[in-house]
N, C-alpha and C positions, 0 to 999 in steps of 0.2 A: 574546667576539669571537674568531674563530678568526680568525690571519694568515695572509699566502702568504709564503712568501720572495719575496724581493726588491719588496715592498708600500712604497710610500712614507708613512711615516704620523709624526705628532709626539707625542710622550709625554711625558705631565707627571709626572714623581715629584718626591718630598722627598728632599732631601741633609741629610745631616749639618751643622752649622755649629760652630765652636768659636770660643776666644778663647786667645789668648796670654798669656801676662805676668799681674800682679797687678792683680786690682781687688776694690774693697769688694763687700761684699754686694750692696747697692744695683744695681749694674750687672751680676751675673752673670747673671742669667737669658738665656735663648739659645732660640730657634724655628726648627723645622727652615726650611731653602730650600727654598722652589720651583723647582725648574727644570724647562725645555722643553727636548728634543733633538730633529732631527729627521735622519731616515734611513731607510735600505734593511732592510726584516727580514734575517736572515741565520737566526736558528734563535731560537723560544720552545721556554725548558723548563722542568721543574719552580718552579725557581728564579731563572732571570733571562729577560729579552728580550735578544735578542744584535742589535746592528745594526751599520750604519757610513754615516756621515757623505756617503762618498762614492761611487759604483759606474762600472766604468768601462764600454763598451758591450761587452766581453768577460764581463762579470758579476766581474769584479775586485774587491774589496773594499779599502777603506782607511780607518784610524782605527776601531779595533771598537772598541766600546763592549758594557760586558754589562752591564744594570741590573735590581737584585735587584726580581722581580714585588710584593713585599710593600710596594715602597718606589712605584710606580707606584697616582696616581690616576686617570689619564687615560691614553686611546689614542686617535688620531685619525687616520683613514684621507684621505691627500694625495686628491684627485678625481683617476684621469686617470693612475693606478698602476696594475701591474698587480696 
């Protein structure tokens, strides 16, 4: 899927998850998260999708966000972006 900058779209990638402190065997096992961002493209590259949270109507950007492409299962184009 090719984006535009400034495309309003929601992306699902996996995060990492960890665990603190000691525990038996029994309960280590750990499964990446899911999560959902959603925001303004700013720049796809090689390596990550760059976006932010917020855009002001100057095309200002706030809270970037860069999330590695390998870790994204999903990309969802908002209706009604341009």
């Amino acid at each position: 899927m090719k984006l535009k900058q400034f495309q309003h779209v929601e992306v699902t990638w996996e995060d990492a998850t960890s665990h603190s402190g000691w525990h038996d065997e029994d309960s280590c096992d750990l499964e990446l998260q899911e999560c959902k961002t959603v925001g303004y493209v700013y720049r796809v590259t090689k390596r990550s999708l760059q976006l932010a949270p917020t855009k002001a109507a100057s095309s200002e950007l706030a809270d970037m966000w860069a999330i590695p492409r390998a870790c994204i299962t999903r990309i969802r184009v908002i209706r009604g972006s341009r």
